[in-house]
C-alpha positions in Angstrom: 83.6 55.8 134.8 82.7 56.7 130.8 83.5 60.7 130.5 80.2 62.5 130.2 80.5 65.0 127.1 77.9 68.0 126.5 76.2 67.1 123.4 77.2 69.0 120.3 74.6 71.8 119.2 74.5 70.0 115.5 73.7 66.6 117.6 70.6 65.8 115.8 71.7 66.6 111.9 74.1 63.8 111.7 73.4 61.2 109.5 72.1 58.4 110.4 74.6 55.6 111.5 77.7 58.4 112.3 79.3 58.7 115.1 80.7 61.3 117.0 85.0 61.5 117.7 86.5 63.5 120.7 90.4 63.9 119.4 92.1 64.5 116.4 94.0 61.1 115.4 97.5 62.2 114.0 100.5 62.6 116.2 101.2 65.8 117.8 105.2 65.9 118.9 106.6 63.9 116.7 108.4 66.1 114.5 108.7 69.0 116.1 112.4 68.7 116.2 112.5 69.2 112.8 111.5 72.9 113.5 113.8 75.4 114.0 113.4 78.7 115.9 114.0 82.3 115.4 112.9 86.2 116.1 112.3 88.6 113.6 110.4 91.8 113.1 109.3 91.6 116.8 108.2 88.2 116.2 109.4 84.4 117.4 109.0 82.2 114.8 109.4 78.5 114.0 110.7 77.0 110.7 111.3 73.8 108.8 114.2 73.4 106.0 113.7 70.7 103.8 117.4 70.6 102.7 118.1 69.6 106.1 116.3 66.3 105.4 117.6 65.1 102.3 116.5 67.7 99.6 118.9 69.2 97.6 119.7 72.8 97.5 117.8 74.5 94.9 116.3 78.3 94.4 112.5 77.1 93.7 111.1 75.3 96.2 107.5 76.5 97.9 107.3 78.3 101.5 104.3 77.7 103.5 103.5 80.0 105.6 100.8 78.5 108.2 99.1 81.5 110.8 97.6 79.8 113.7 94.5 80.5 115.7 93.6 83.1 118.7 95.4 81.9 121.6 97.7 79.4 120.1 100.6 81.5 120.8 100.3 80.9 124.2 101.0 77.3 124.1 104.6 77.0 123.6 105.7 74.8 120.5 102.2 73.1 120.1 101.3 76.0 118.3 103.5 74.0 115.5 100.8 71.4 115.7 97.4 73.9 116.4 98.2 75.7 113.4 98.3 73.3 111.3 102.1 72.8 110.3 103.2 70.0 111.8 102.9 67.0 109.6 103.5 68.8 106.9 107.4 68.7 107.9 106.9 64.7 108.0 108.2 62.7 105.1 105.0 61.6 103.5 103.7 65.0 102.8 107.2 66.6 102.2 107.8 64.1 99.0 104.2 64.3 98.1 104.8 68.1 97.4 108.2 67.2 96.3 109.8 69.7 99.3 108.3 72.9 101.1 110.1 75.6 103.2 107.5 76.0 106.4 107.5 79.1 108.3 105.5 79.4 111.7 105.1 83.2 113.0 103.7 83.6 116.2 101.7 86.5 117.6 102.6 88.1 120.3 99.8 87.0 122.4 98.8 87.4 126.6 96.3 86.3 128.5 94.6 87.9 131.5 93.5 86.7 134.7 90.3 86.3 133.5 91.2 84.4 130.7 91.0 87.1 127.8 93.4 86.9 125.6 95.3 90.3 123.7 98.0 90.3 120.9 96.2 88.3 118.5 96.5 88.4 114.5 95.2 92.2 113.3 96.0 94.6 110.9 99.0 96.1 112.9 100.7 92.9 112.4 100.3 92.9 108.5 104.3 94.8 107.5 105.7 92.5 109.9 104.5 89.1 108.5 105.5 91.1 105.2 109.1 92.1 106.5 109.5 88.5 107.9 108.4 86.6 105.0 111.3 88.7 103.2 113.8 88.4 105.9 113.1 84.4 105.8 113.7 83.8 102.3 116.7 86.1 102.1 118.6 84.4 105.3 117.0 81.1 105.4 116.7 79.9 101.5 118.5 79.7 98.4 115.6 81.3 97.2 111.8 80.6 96.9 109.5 80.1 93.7 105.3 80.2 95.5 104.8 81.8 98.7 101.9 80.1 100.0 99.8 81.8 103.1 97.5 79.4 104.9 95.0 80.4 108.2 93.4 78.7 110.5 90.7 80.4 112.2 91.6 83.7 113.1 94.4 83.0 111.1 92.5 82.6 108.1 90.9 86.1 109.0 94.2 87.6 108.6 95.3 85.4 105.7 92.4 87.9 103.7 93.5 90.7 105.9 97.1 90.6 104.6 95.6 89.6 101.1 94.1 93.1 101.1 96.9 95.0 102.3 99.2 93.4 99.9 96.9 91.4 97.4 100.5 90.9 94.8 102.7 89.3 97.9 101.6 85.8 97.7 100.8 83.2 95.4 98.2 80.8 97.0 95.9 81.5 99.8 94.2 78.9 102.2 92.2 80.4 104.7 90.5 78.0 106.9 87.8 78.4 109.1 86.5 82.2 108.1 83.6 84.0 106.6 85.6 87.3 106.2 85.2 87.2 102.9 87.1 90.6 101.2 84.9 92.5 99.2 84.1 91.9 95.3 86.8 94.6 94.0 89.3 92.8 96.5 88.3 89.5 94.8 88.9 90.9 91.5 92.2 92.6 92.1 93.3 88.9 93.0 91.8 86.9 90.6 93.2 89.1 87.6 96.7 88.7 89.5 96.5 85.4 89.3 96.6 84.5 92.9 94.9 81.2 93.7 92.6 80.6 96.2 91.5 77.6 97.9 88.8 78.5 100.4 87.9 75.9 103.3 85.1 75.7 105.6 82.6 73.3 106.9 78.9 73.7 106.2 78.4 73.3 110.1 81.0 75.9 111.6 80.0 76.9 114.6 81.1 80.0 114.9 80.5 81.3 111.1 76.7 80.2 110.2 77.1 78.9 106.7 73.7 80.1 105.1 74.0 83.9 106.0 77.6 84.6 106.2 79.3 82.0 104.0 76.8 80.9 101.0 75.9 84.6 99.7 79.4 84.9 98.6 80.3 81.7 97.4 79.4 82.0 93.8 81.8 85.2 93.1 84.5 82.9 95.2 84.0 80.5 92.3 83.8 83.0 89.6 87.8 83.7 90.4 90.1 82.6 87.8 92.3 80.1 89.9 89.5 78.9 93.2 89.4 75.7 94.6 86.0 75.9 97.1 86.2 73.4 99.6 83.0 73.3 101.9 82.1 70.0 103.2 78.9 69.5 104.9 81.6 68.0 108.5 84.5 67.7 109.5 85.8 64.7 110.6 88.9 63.0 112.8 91.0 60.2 111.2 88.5 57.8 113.0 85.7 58.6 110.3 84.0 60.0 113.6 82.6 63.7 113.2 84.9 65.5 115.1 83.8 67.1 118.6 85.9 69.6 120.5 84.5 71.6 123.4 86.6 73.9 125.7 83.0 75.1 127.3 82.2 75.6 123.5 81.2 73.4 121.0 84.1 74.2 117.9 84.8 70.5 115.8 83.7 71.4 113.4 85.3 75.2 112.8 88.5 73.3 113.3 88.7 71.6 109.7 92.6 72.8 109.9 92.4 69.4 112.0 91.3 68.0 109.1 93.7 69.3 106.6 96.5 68.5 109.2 95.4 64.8 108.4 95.8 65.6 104.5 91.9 65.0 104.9 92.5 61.3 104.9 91.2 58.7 107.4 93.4 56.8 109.2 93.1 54.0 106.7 94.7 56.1 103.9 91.2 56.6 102.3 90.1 60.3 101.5 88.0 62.3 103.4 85.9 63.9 100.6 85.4 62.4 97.3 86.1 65.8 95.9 90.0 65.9 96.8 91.0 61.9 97.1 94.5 62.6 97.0 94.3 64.9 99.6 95.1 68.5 100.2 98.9 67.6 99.1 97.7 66.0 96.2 95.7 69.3 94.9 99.2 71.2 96.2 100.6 69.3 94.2 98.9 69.9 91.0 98.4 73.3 91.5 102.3 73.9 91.8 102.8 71.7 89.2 100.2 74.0 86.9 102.0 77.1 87.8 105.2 76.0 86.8 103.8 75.1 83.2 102.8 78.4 83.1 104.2 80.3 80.1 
């Protein structure tokens, strides 16, 4: 018997001809035994070395930092794969960025009886994910050039939290999947610091209405010195289906982290969105490649 699925509250604004997709396509598993683990700063966390798979030792390479959603933490070493991280320890997107250091924090969440979970991302966690980051690169690398913080969700809520606290600590920001936008001074304190930001989120979030919450602050998001905007109108599985997820909530299309996870590519190799068709590695890739030309 064919699975009956609630209908998706966005149901009738699809265009015409699209269908809908239930799972995310990309392989969840497969390399997470190229993470490693480790506790820090009251924190487990997992990590990926790329000179453990063929890069050479060298004092420049990038560290990702990838800060997964509420309640990911309590899923043992999926959260590797909910927060995004995953296949960006594969070999594809490793020699597309031409080697990263990953890094994996993970909150010290509990859940209830009743299901509600405590311990997520919040400001009390900000000098830890600061002490950690430090403690990482100064035991775990020869030495790193771009510390790049990415969110998903809730994560990218505290990606802008810790941007606040600390705006001068990091080097790229990609929060995905917010509308906690920081506040213009905020903005400006970044931009003038050179930090670049490349903002994600679909047009039909479902938790974050895109209209009221998103679009009033998208122009001074452009008017940073070093943005990339990235606000498709859905988000999609490798399929080319619009993606559909529902835990007793509709969220497919908040979780365009899925999407990234695929380097916003179809199955077939082709891109996603006409506006990035090499993928989010491929912009990476530029953009690291711009900051090292920097004089």
């Amino acid at each position: 018997m064919k699975e009956e699925r609630p209908s998706p509250p966005w149901i009738n604004e699809i265009p015409e001809g699209a269908t809908i997709s239930y799972d995310p396509t990309y392989p969840t598993g497969s390399f997470f035994d190229r993470f490693n683990k480790g506790s820090y700063s009251g924190m487990k966390y997992y990590f990926y070395d790329p000179t453990e798979h063929g890069y050479p030792n060298k004092e420049d390479y990038p560290l990702m930092i990838f800060l997964h959603g509420t309640g990911n933490a309590l899923v043992g070493d999926l959260c590797i794969n909910y927060t995004g991280a995953e296949m960006y320890a594969s070999d594809e997107y490793q020699n597309d960025i031409g080697g990263a250091y990953i890094l994996v924090p993970v909150a010290n969440e509990v859940q209830d009886k009743d299901g509600n979970t405590t311990g997520f991302w919040d400001e009390d966690y900000v000098e830890p994910i600061i002490d950690l980051t430090q403690y990482f690169i100064k035991n775990h690398t020869n030495g790193i050039k771009e510390k790049i913080l990415l969110g998903n969700s809730s994560g990218a809520r505290f990606t802008f939290t810790i941007a606040k606290k600390h705006p001068e600590k990091f080097d790229i920001l990609v929060p995905v999947g917010t509308s906690d936008i920081p506040d213009d001074e905020t903005l400006d304190i970044l931009s003038d610091l050179g930090v670049t930001l490349f903002y994600a989120i679909c047009k039909h979030d479902e938790f974050f209405p895109y209209d009221t919450q998103v679009a009033p602050r998208i122009d001074k998001l452009r008017g940073m010195k070093n943005s990339f905007i990235f606000t498709p109108d859905w988000t999609y599985n490798g399929d080319k289906g619009i993606a559909s997820i529902n835990f007793g909530f509709e969220m497919g299309q908040h979780c365009l982290m899925n999407g990234v996870q695929m380097n916003l590519k179809f199955d077939d190799g082709t891109p996603m969105y006409a506006s990035l068709p090499r993928g989010f590695t491929g912009w990476l890739s530029d953009e690291l490649k711009r900051r090292k030309n920097i004089v």
